[in-house]
N, C-alpha and C positions, 0 to 999 in steps of 0.2 A: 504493500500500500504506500500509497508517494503522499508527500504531506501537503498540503495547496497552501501555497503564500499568500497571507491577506492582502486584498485589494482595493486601493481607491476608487468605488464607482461613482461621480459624481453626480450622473441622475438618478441612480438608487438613494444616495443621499440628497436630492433635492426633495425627492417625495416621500421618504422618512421625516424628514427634517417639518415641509407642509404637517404633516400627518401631529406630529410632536406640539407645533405651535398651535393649532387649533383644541389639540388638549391644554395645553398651558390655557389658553385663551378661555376655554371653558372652565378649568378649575377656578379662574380670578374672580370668575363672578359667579361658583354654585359653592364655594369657601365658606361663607356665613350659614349654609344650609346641612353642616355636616357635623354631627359629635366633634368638638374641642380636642380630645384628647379620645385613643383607642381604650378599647374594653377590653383586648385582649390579652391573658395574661401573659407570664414571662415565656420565653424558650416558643410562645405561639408562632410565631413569623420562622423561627431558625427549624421547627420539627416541620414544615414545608420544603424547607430545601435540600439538595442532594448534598452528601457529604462530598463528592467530590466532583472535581470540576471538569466540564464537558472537553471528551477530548474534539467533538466534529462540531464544525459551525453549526449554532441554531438560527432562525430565522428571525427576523425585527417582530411580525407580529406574536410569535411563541411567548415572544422576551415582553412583551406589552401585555398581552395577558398577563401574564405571570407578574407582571409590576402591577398591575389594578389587581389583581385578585389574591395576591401575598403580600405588596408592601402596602399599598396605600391603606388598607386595616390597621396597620400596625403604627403609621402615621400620626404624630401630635401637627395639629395645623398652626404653626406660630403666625400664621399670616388670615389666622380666622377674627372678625371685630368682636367678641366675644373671648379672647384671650389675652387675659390681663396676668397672667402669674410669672414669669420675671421681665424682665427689662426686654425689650424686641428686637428678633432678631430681622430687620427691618427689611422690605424688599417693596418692590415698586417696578410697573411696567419699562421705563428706560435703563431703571438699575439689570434688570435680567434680561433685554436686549444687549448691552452694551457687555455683560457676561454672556453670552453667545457669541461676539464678536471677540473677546478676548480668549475662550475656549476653541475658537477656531483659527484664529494665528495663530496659538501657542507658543508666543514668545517667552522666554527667559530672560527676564528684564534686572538681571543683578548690575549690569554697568552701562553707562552712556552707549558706549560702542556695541553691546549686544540690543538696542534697541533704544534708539538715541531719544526719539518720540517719547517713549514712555518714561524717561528719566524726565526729561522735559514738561510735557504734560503734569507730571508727579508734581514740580519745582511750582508751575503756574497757578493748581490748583490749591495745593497746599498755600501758598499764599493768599489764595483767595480765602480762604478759611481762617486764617490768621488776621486778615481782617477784621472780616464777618464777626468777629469774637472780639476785639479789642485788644488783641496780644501787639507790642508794639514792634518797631524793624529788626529791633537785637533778636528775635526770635525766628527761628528756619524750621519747618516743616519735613518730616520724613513719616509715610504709611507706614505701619508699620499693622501684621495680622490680627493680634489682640491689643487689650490695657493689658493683659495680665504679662505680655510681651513687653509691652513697650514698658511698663513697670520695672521687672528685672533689667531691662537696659538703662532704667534709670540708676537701680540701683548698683550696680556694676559699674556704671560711671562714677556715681558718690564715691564708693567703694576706693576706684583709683587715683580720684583726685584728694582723696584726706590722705591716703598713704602716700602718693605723691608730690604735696605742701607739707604733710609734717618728717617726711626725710629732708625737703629741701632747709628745714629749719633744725635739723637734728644736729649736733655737734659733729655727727660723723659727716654729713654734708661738706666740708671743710678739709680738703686733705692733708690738709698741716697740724690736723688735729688726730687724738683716736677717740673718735665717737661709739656710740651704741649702734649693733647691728640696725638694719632696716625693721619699724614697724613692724609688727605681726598682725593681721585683720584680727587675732583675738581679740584687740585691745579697742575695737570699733565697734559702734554702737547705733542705732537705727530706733526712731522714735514711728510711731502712729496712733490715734486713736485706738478704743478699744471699739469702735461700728465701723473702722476700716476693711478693706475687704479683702479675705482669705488671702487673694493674691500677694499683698503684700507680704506677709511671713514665708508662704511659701518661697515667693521670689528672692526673700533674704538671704532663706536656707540657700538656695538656687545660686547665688550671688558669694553664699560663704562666709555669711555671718552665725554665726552660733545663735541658736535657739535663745540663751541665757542673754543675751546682748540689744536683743529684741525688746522694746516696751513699749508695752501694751497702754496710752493715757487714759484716764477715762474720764468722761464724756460728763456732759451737762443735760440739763432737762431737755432739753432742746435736741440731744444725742450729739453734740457738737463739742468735738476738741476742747477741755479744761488748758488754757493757754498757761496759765499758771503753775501748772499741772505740767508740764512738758518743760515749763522755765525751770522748776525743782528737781525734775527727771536729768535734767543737763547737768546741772551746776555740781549732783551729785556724784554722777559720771566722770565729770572731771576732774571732782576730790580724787575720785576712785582711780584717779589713773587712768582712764580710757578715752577713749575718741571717739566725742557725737558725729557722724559721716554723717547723716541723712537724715529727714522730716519726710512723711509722705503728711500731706494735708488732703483730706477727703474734702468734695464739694457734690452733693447728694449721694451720701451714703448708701446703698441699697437696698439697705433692710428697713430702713426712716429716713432715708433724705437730708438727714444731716450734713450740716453745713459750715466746716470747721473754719474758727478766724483768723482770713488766712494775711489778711490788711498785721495782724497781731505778734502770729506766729512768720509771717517774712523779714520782717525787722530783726526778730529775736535770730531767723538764721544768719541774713548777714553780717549782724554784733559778732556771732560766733563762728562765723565762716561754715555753716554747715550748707549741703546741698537740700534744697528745698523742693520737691516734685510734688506736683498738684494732681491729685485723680478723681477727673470730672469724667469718669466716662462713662455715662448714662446724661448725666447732669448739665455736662459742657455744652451741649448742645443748646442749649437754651438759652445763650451770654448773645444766641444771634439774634436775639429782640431787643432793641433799646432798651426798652423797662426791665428786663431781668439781666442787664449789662451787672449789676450791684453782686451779680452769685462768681464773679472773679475780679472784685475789687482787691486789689492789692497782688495779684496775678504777675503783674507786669514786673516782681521781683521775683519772682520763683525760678529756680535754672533749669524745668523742664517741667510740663504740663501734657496731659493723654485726655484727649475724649474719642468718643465712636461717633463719626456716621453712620456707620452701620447697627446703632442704636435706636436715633432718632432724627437721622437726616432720610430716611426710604432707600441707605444705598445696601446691597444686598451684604449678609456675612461672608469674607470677613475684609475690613475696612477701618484701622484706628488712626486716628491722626493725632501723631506726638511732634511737641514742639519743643525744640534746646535754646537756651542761650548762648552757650558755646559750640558750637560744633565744633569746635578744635580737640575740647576735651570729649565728648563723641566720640570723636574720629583714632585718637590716642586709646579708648580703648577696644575699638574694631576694626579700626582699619586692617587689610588681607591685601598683599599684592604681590601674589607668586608670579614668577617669569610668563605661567601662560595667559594671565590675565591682564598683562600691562599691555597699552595700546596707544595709539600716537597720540590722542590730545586728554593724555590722562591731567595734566599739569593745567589745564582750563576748563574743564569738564567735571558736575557730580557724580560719583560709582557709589548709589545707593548701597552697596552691597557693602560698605565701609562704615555704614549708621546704623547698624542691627545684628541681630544673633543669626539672621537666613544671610546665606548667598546666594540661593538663587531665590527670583520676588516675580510674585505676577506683576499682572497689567491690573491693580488695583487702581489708579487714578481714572483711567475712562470708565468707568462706571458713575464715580463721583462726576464725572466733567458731564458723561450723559444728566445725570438726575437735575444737578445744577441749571442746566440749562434747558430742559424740558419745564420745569416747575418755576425757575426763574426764586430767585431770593425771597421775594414776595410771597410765594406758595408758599415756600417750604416755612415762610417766618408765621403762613396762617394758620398751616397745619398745627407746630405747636403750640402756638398762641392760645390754638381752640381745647390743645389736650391740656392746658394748664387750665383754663376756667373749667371743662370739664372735671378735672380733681379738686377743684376747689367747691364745685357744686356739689360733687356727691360724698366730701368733707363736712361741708353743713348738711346736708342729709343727716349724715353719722350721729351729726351735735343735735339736731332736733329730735333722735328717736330716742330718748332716755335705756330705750333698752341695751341702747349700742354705746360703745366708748371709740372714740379718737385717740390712738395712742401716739401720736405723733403729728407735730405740725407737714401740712403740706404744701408746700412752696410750690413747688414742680407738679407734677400725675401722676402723682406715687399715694396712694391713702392706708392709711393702715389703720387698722378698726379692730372690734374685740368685740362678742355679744355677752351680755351679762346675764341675761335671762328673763323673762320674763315679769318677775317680780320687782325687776329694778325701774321700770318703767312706773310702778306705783307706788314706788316709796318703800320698797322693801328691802330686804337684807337679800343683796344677791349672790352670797354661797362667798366661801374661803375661796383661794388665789388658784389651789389647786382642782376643786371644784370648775371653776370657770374655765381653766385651763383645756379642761378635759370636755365640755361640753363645748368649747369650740374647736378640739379638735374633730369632734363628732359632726360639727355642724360642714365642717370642710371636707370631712369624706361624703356626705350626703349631697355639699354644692357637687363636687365631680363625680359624683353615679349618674347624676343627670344631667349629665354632657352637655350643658347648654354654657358653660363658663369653667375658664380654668382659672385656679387663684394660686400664691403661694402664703405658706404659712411664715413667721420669723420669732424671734423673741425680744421682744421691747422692753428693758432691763428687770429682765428674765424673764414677762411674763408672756406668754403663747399671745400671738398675736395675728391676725390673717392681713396677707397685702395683693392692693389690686393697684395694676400698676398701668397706664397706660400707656401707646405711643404706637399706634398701627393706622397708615392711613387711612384703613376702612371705617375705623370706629368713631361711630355717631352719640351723638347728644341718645338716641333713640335707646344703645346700646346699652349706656351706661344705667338708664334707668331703668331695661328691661333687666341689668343684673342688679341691681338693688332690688329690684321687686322680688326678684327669684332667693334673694340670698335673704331675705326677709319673710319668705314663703316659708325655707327652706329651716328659717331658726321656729316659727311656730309652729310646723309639723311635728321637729326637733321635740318641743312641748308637750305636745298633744299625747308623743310615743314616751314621755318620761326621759326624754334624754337618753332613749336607750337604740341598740343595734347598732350597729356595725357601720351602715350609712350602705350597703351593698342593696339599693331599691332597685336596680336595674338603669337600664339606662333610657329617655324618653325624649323626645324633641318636645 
């Protein structure tokens, strides 16, 4: 048997391709009519498929079947208006044209020279973005695929620069002297809230700071960075011998939206020369409306800040935009230039591949350049504009049903709520901490049997707490009050059954 070499058919692929986009086109608009999230349980999707993989070509429509009638079951629709449970993983009609375009170039965009356009492109729109936000010229723009990416590349940067300003001041520094060996990153220290997000520690670890050198601040009513708190966390460190490298300052937290000060905690880095990285990235997005310019007041001192498009601007995952003050010091701890990737106009040209932990980088900017300019500034500032009144609308919802608590302010469209019971609404004693706990987690397995909303749950200083989060173009004023109603249905049923079962009622449009 002879083995057949795969082949490029280009009108097999034109009417694949028809055949694909008229499915896409269909799913954007029957999306809001489908269960939120699958019913089906674990290992369901993987006990369909064969253990091993086809040795003889199968056919496109074999393969289409088999994708509608094994994955898409198995499918959570993060692009359904009715999915509010974490931060969005955003997508929009030019965003996933312009990812079709880039999947069918298949460029390898790590240097100027391998795809000089899409370095370019990168350079323009990133700047556009830095704008749009109020970041000022000292700062340069690089995609980068996640926060929790461009994160560790912050902190790997802090990293190099404390160890490389405190050798330069060390007595060994001096060769007329004999100094103390170099620095050990044991002796380096990395501050954040205690509502920062997982990434941060992870990234530490990642980066090579010891678990013990990590502090955790904690937080204000508000969930927001104790600034005082992080002044005492330094000043001790310092007694102690060790070296503050790095601040991450949260700007909408994700579990409450907190919003660390960062006008407060910037000063304090530059007194002390610490690197300062700001992680807006659900949150950032929202600095592009005039009136919410105030959620990166004091921004323009920080030496590196991360938000996502691919958040809350419609561009599809994955898409972050991190912004340096230095690119120098960037570049000092990534830059790569073995023999076969130097190229003649390396010395006036960017080679993205020198500002991050990948070498090789999609064509992440044309999708952003497509959304940009299909929706135009204006669009995209009314989209969020409308998801911020809509959090703030069904915020005071929250605050008018006595039953319900607000455990967190909502700046952005993020709300986070709590039900207390029934009897709290008439002046009665609505059960210990743990009590309450457990009836709203009950109430959240009963919201997702009924597939009409997805939510996530958090803990708002410690207590169970459920969040609905928005930021999906689809979702309407209409939406948000068809899931309050549901989630309101959903706690007086709760009642009715005693607070009891499982929440498994099946599942119902």
């Amino acid at each position: 048997m002879t083995n057949e070499l795969p082949t490029l058919e280009p009108e097999v692929f034109r009417r694949q391709a028809h055949q694909l986009v008229d499915w896409m086109a269909d799913y954007l608009r029957r999306v809001g009519t489908l269960p939120v999230q699958p019913s089906a349980p674990p290992g369901a999707v993987r006990s369909q498929l064969p253990a091993e993989a086809p040795d003889r070509p199968e056919g496109f429509e074999r393969i289409i079947r088999d994708f509608e009638a094994i994955i898409m079951p198995g499918m959570t629709h993060w692009g359904h208006p009715r999915f509010f449970a974490y931060f969005p993983a955003n997508s929009s009609p030019p965003s996933i044209l312009a990812e079709m375009l880039t999947a069918t170039l298949g460029a390898q965009c790590m240097s100027w020279n391998t795809s000089p356009a899409a370095t370019e492109l990168e350079q323009v729109t990133m700047d556009w973005l830095r704008k749009l936000v109020g970041l000022p010229d000292a700062f340069t723009g690089v995609i980068q695929d996640t926060a929790s990416t461009a994160t560790l590349v912050a902190l790997i940067t802090a990293r190099d620069e404390a160890l490389r300003r405190h050798d330069a001041k060390a007595p060994g520094a001096d060769p007329r002297r004999h100094g103390e060996p170099p620095v050990s990153i044991d002796r380096l220290t990395v501050y954040a809230s205690e509502e920062a997000h997982s990434s941060v520690a992870k990234g530490a670890r990642m980066a090579g700071f010891g678990p013990d050198r990590v502090r955790a601040i904690p937080a204000d009513d508000r969930f927001a960075m104790r600034e005082t708190l992080l002044a005492t966390a330094i000043e001790a460190d310092r007694k102690a011998g060790l070296i503050p490298a790095c601040v991450v300052a949260t700007v909408g937290t994700t579990s409450t939206t907190g919003i660390d000060p960062v006008p407060a905690i910037a000063a304090m880095c530059r007194r002390e020369s610490i690197w300062l990285h700001i992680d807006a990235a659900w949150g950032g997005s929202a600095a592009i409306l005039p009136e919410m310019r105030w959620i990166f007041e004091g921004a323009d001192q920080a030496d590196s800040l991360v938000f996502n498009p691919h958040k809350w601007m419609l561009v599809n995952f994955d898409c972050t935009a991190y912004f340096v003050r230095d690119r120098d010091a960037l570049r000092r701890s990534f830059a790569t230039s073995p023999a076969f990737l130097k190229a003649e106009h390396d010395d006036r040209v960017v080679n993205y591949r020198d500002w991050g932990i990948q070498l090789g980088r999609r064509f992440r900017s044309l999708k952003l350049w497509f959304v940009i300019r299909t929706f135009g500034v204006d669009g995209i500032r009314a989209m969020i504009r409308e998801h911020i009144r809509l959090g703030r609308l069904l915020a005071e919802w929250v605050e008018q049903d006595g039953r319900f608590e607000l455990m967190a302010p909502a700046p952005l469209a993020l709300v986070v709520f709590r039900y207390l019971g029934e009897d709290a609404g008439k002046g009665g004693d609505p059960g210990g901490e743990r009590e309450i706990d457990m009836l709203n987690e009950r109430l959240l397995q009963r919201l997702h049997a009924g597939g009409r909303i997805m939510l996530t749950q958090t803990r708002a200083k410690g207590k169970y707490a459920i969040r609905l989060a928005l930021g999906h173009l689809t979702t309407r004023e209409e939406d948000v009050r068809s899931a309050w109603e549901t989630i309101r249905s959903a706690a007086a049923e709760l009642e009715d059954t005693g607070g009891a079962g499982s929440g498994n009622q099946g599942r119902g449009e």
